[in-house]
C-alpha positions in Angstrom: 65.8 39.0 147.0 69.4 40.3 145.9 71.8 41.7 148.1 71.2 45.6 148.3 74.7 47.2 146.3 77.1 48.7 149.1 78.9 51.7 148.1 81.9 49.6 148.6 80.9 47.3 145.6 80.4 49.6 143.0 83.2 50.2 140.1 85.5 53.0 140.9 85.6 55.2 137.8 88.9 54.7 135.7 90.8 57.7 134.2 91.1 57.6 130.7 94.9 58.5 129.6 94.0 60.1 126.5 92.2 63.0 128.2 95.3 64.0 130.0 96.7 64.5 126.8 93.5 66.3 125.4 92.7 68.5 128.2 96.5 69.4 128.3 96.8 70.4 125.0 93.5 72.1 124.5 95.0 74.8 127.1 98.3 75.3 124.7 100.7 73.7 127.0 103.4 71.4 125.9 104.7 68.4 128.8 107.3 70.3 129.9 105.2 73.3 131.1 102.2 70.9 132.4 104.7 68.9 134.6 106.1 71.8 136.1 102.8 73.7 136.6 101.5 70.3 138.6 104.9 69.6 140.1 105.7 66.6 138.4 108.5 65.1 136.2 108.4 65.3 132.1 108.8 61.3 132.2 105.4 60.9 134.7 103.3 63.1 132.5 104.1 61.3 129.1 103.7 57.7 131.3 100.0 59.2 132.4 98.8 60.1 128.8 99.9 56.4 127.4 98.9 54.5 130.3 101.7 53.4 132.1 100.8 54.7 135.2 97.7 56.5 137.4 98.1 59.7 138.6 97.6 60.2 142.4 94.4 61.7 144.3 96.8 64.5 144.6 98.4 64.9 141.0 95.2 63.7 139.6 93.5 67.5 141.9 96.7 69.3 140.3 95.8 68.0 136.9 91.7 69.0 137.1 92.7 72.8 138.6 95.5 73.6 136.1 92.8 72.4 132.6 90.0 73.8 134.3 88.0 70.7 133.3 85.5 68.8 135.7 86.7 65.2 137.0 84.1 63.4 135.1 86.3 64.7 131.6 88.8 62.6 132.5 86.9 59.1 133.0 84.8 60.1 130.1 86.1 58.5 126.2 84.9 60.4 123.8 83.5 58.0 121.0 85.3 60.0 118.2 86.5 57.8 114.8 89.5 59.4 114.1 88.8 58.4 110.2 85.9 61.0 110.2 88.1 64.2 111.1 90.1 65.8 108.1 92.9 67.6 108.4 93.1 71.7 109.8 93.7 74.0 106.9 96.4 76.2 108.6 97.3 78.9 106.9 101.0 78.7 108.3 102.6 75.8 109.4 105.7 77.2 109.3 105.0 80.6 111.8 102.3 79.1 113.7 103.7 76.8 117.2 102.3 73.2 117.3 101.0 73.7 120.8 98.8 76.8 119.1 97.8 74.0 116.4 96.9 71.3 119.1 95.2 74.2 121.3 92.8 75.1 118.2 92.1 71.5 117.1 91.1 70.4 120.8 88.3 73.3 120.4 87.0 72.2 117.1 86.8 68.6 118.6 85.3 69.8 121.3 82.6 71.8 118.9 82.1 68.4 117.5 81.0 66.8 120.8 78.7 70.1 121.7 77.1 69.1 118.1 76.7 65.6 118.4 75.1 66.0 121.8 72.8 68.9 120.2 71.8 66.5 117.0 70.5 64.0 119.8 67.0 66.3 120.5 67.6 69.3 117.2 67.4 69.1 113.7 70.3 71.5 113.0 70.5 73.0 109.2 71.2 70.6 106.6 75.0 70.5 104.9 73.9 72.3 101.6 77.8 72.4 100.0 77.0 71.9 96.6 79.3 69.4 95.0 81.9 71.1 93.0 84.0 69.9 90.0 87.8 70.5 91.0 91.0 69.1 90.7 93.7 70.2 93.1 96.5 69.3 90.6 95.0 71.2 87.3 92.1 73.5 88.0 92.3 77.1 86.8 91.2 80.7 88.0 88.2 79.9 85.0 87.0 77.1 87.4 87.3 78.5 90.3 85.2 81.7 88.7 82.8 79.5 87.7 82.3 77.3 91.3 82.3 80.7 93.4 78.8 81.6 91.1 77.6 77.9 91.5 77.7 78.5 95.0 76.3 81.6 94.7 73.2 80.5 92.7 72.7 77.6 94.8 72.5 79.4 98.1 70.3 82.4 96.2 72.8 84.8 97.0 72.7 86.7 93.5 75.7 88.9 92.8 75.8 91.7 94.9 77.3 92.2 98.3 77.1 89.4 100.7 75.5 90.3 104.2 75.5 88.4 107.1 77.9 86.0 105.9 78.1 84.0 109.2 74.1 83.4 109.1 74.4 82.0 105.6 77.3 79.5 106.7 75.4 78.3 109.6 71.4 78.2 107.6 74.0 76.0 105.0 74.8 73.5 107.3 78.8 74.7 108.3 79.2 75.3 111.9 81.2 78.3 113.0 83.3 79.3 116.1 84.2 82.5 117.0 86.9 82.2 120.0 89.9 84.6 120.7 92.7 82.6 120.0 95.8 84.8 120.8 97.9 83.7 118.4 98.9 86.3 115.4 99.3 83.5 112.8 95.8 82.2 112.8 93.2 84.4 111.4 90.9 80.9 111.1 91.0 77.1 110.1 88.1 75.2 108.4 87.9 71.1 108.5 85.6 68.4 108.0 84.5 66.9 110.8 82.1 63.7 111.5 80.7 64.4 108.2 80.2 68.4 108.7 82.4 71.1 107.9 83.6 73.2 110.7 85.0 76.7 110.7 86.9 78.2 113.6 87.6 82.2 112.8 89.4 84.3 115.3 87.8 86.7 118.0 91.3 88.8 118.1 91.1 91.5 115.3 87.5 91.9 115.5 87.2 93.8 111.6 83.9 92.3 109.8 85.6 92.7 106.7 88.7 90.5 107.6 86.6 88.1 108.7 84.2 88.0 106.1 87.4 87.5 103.7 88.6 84.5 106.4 85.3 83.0 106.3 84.9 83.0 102.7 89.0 81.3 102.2 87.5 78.8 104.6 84.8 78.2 102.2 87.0 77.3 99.6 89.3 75.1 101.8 86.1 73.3 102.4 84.7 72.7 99.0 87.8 72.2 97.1 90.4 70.5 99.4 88.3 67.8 101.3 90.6 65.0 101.4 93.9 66.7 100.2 96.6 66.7 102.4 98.1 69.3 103.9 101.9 69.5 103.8 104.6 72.5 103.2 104.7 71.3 99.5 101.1 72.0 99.2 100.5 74.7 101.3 101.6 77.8 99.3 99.0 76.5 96.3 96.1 75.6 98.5 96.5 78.8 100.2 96.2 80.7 96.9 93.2 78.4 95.7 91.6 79.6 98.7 92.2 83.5 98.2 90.9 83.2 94.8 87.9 81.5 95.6 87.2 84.3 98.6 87.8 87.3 96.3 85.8 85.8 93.5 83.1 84.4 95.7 83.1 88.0 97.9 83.4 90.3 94.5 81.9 88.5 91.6 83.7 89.7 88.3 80.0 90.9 86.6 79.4 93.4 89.5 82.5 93.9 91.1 84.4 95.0 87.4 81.5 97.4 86.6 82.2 99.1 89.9 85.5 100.3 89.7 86.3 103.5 88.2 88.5 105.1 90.2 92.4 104.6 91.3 91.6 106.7 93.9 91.4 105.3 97.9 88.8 107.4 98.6 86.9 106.0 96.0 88.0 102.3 97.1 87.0 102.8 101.1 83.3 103.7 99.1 83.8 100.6 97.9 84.7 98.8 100.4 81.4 100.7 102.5 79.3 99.1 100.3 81.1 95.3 100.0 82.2 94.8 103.3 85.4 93.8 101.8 88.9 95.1 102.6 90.6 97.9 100.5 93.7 95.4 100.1 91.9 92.6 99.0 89.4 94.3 96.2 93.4 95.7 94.8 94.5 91.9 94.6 90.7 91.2 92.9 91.0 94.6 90.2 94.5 93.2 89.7 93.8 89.7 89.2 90.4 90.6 86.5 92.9 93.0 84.5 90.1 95.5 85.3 93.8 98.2 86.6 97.0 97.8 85.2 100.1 97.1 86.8 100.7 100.6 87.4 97.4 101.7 88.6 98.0 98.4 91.2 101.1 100.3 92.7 99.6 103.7 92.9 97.0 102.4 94.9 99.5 100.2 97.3 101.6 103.6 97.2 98.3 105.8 98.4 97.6 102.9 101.4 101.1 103.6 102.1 101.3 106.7 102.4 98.4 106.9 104.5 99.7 103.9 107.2 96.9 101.9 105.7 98.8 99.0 105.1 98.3 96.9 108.6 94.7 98.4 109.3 92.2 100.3 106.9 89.8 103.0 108.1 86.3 101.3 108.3 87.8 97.8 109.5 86.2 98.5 112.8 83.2 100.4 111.3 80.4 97.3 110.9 79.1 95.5 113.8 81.3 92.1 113.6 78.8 89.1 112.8 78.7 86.5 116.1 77.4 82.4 115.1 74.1 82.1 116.4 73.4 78.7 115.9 74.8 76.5 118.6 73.8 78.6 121.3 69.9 79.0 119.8 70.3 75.2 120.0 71.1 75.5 123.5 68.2 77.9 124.3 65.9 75.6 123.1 66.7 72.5 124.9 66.4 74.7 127.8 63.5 77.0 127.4 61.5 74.5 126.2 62.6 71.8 129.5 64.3 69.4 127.3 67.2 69.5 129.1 68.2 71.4 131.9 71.9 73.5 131.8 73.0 70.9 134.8 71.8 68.2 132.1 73.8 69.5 129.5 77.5 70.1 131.5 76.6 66.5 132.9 76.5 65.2 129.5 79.5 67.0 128.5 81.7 66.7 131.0 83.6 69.6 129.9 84.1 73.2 131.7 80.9 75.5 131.2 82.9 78.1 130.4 84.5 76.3 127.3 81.0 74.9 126.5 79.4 78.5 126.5 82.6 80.0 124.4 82.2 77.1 121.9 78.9 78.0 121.4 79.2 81.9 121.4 76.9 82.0 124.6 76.1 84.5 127.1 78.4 84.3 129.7 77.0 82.3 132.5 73.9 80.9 130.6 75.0 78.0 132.1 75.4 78.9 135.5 71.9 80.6 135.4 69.6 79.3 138.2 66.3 81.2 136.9 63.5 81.2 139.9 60.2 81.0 138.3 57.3 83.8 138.8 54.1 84.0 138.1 51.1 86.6 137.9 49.4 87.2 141.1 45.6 87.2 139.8 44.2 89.9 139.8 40.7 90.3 142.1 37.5 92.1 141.6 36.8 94.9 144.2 
């Protein structure tokens, strides 16, 4: 018979130096801040994330308490083909810090792992993005009129209002986040991602009707810009391929155009009651469709104002904001029906349960949960 394996004999796990860099940059800190946080030069911590060098027992227990991440992240490699992830559509490159911009990608590539681990036991929705005719370089408002009812019709949505716009993204096969991001210049970024298109929307100004607008640009981003580049030359005229596509897709010219008979802002926040759509952007829509002219436009800016309604709108905190419910029923169900347990799933992800349960818009602590079992005493015949 074989030797019986000593302790001694078995491989020491090897840190991998690229999740240095990932976990580092998914809490928003540049080099300079994580050296001095774990006490350790600038030089050392760019010679960990390339390679050069192994941190010590000691730096290496600095490093896991300042990202908050479990020692098996670091000795994990994610098997991610960097030819499968598209670019971010930021909407300011400009305004918004690259450690913000390397903070928010690390979550959407962490969503990414969460799905691909889900996919493994779940048939999540199917990716129902209907292919769109659309050239960057020459399309016109026409098209884009004409794609935001294609989608429209394909995903039975008619031409009303659009409720529960987060549950039609997710039964169409995008995945969405919902995460404070504290950062001003990021309301949310969409990208493609192993095949499926992501969307990461910000927790921080908590108005449905924002959102619904963000979620909606998204949209656009995601069925007319796959593949494009992002760059401060193209920015400024994805960006407003991406507005027009949300107030067309949000406020269909048949209804929408029927609907407005009034200049007043009373008359608009009715509106806007019944859309779910911001007073500001159904102005930029009426001006856009010629249904007002230019100087009905600036009464109504004048009336918003007048009234301070220019940075918030009455009714923005009115509706019940919409939360993804997708990747966490996913989660339920491995558990509730024993296909995993929750010390299965952090074990397979190797990442902090806090992120994992964030990612996936999860009750806080559903992965910490140790439920004791009970059971019906039976009940006896006097």
């Amino acid at each position: 018979m074989g030797r019986e394996a000593n302790r001694d004999d078995a491989p020491i796990a090897r840190i991998v130096p690229e999740r240095i860099r990932e976990a580092r940059e998914a809490r928003g800190l540049t080099a300079e801040e994580f050296a001095e946080k774990i006490g350790i030069s600038r030089q050392a911590v760019g010679q960990f994330e390339i390679g050069q060098t192994t941190p010590s027992a000691q730096t290496m227990s600095a490093i896991i308490g300042v990202t908050a991440q479990p020692p098996g992240f670091f000795t994990d490699a994610r098997k991610r083909a960097v030819e499968d992830f598209g670019t971010p559509f930021w909407r300011s490159l400009k305004r918004m810090t690259r450690p913000d911009r390397l903070r928010v990608t690390r979550r959407l590539e962490w969503a990414w792992d969460v799905v691909h681990y889900l996919e493994q036991f779940i048939d999540l929705p199917t990716i129902n993005l209907p292919a769109v005719d659309w050239d960057f370089e020459t399309g016109n408002d026409e098209q884009l009129e004409r794609i935001t009812g294609i989608v429209r019709d394909d995903w039975s949505l008619g031409r009303g209002p659009i409720f529960n716009l987060a549950a039609v993204l997710e039964a169409n096969g995008v995945i969405l986040l919902r995460e404070k991001v504290e950062c001003e210049d990021m309301d949310a970024v969409s990208r493609w991602q192993g095949g499926r298109p992501f969307i990461l929307c910000s927790a921080d100004k908590n108005s449905l009707p924002r959102e619904n607008f963000d979620l909606a640009h998204e949209l656009g981003h995601l069925l007319l810009h796959h593949g494009i580049e992002v760059t401060p030359e193209t920015l400024n005229k994805l960006e407003r391929q991406a507005n027009y596509f949300a107030a067309a897709f949000l406020l269909p010219r048949a209804t929408f155009a029927r609907e407005v008979i009034s200049t007043s802002v009373h008359y608009f926040l009715k509106l806007k009651e019944r859309w779910r759509v911001s007073v500001a952007a159904m102005i930029y829509r009426s001006r856009d469709l010629a249904i007002l002219s230019k100087s009905q436009v600036e009464y109504l800016w004048r009336q918003l104002s007048a009234r301070g309604m220019r940075k918030e709108e009455p009714l923005d905190r009115t509706f019940a904001v919409e939360k993804p419910t997708l990747l966490f029923a996913a989660l339920k169900m491995l558990v509730q029906n024993g296909v995993r347990t929750r010390a299965d799933i952090l074990d397979s992800l190797n990442l902090n349960p806090e992120d994992v349960e964030s990612i996936c818009a999860a009750e806080t602590g559903f992965l910490a949960q140790t439920v004791v079992p009970l059971q019906l005493r039976p009940r006896t015949t006097s």
